[in-house]
N, C-alpha and C positions, 0 to 999 in steps of 0.2 A: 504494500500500500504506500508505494514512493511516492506514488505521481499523486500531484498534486492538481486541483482542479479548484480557481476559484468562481464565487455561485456563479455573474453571468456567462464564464467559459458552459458550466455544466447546462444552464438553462437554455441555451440556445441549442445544445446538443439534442438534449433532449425536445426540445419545441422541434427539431427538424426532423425527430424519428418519427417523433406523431402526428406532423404534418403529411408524409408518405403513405400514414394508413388511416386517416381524419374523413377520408374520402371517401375510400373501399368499405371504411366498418358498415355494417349493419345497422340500420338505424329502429332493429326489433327490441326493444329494452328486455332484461334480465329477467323480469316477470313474465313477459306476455312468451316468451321462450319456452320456460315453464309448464306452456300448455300442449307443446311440440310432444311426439312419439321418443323422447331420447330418456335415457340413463345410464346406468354404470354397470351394468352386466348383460351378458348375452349381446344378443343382435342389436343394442342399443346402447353400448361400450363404449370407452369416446374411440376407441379406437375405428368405429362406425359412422362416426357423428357427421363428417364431412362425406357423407353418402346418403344420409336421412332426409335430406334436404336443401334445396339450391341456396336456399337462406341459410345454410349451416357450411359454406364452401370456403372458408376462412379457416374454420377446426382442421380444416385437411392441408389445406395450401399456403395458408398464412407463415410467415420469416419469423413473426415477433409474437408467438404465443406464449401464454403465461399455462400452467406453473414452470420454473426452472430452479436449479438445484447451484446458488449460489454458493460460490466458490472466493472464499475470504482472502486468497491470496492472489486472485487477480482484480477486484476491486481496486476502485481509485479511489483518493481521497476528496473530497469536498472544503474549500479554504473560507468558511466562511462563519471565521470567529466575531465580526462585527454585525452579520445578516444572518436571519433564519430565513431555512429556506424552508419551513411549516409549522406555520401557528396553528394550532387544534384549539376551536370553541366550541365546544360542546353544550349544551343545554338541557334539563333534565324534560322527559317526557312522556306521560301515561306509555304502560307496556300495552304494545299491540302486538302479535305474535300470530304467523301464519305459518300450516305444515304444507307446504306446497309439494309434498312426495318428491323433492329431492332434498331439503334441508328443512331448518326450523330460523326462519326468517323473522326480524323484527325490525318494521317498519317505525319510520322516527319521523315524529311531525314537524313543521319547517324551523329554521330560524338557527340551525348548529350548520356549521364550516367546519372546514380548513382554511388557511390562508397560503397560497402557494404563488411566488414572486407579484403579489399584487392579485391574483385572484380570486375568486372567493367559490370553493366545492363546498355545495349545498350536500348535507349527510341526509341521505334516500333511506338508510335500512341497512341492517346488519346481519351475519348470518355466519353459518356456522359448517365447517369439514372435518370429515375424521375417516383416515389421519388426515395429517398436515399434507398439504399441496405440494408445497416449497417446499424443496429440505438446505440445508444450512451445509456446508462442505461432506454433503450424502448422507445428512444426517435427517430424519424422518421422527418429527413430536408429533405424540398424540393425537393434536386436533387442531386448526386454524381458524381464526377467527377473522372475517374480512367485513370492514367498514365500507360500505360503497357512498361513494361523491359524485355529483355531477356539476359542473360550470354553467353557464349560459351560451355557451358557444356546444352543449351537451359533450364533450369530452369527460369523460373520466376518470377520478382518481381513488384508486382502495388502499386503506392501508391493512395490513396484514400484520395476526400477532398469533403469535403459537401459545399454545399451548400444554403445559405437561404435567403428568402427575406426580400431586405433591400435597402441602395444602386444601382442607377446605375452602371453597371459593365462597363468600356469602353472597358478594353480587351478581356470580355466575346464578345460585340458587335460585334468586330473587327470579329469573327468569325459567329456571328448570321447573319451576313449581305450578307454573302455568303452562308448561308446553302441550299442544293441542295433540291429540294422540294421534288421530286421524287426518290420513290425507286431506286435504282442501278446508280442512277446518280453521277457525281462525277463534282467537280468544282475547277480549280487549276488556283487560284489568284496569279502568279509568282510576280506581282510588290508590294504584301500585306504580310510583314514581319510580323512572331510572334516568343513571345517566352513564350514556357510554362509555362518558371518561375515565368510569371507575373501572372498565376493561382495558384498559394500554398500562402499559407498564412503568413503571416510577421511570426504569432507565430508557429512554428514549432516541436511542441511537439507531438509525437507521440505515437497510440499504434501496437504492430507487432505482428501475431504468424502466424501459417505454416498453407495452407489453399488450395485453389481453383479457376480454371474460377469462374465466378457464370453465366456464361454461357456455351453449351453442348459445348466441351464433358464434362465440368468438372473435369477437368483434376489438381491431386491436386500435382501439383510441383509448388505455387506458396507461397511467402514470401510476405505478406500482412502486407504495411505502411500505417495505418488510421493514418490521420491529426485530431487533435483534435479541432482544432480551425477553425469553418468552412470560407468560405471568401461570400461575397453579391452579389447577382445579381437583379435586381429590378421587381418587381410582374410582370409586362409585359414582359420583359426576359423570368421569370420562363414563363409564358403563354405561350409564340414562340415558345418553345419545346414540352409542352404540347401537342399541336395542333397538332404535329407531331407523337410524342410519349407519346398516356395518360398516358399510362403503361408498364414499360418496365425495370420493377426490380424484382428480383429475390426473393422470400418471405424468412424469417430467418432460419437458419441452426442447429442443434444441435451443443451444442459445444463439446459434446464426453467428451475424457479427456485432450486436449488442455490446456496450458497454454495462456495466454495474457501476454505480455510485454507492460510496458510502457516509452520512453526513455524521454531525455530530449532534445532540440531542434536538430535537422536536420540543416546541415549546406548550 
């Protein structure tokens, strides 16, 4: 991690990879995909996905699909001791929780960001994999937790945080304790405040480069925050989802010729 990058080198980098696929993505959102014929076993594998559908022809053909299995020792560094380059504002907001029969979804009502060089990603909904997507120099946690963002220009950005067992989680619970058993079900606990921010982790050091859904369409206008420092949910947690979801992660991606960023904490 010699090379050094400071924010506007990396920013412009990265605005020019997701300029290239800003165009091609998909403009089928995350949800309405959902209702599509795909999943993670049998004839609906991802390894199928870019066969399922003309709108899913990205999963197969796409340079910059997410997940990928970061590698700490080709990472660059990020120079940017006087600038952040991601303010997280978070806001607390009744649990609303959806089983869409691929995850256990929770939708976030308006008004939480990110701040990324001047922009502002509006926080859409959160959700949940097991295992982990990413894995960290081939290393594979538990479970992933991904934050979805969108701008005004509808670009997106997820930040991504692992998960592994250790710890009782109480704010993971807060949400376990409502989750809808049943596919299509949805369950909205109006007197049951949360707030995302109590899911990222104290230490906030991140890796970023230009990427993908890692679900169809695959759609690659997305600015991927991996959290380096995962946070604990306790083996019976991890279980509760399991149960639900044995499988339900996206296998590893080529990394093409992407760079990785590594920044220093998220504010």
């Amino acid at each position: 991690m010699s090379n050094t990058l400071n924010r506007r080198q990396l920013l412009k980098l990265l605005s020019m990879t997701a300029l290239a696929t800003s165009f091609s993505g998909c403009v089928i959102s995350p949800k309405a995909a959902t209702t599509k014929n795909w999943g993670y076993i049998g004839k609906q594998a991802p390894e199928y996905w870019g066969k399922l559908s003309p709108e899913f022809e990205l999963c197969y053909s796409g340079k910059r699909q997410t997940p990928i299995d970061l590698q700490l020792a080709s990472v660059k560094s990020i120079d940017n001791k006087n600038q952040d380059l991601l303010v997280v504002n978070y806001q607390p907001t009744p649990l609303n929780l959806i089983n869409n029969g691929k995850t256990i979804e929770v939708d976030y009502q308006p008004g939480s960001f990110i701040d990324s060089d001047r922009q502002a990603y509006q926080l859409l909904q959160f959700h949940f994999h097991h295992p982990s997507e990413h894995h960290i120099n081939g290393k594979e946690y538990d479970m992933e937790l991904h934050f979805v963002h969108r701008n005004q220009a509808g670009n997106l950005a997820v930040i991504g945080v692992f998960l592994k067992s250790g710890e009782f989680n109480p704010n993971l619970q807060t949400i376990w304790d409502a989750i809808p058993q049943t596919q299509g079900e949805q369950t909205q606990v109006k007197d049951t405040i949360i707030n995302a921010a109590s899911l990222l982790p104290a230490e906030r050091r991140f890796l970023t480069y230009s990427g993908s859904l890692t679900t169809p369409p695959c759609s690659e206008n997305v600015t991927w925050y991996v959290m380096e420092t995962p946070i604990e949910a306790s083996t019976e947690q991890i279980a509760k989802f399991a149960q639900l979801f044995p499988h339900n992660n996206r296998p590893i991606q080529a990394v093409n010729e992407r760079t990785v960023f590594e920044s220093a904490n998220a504010q």
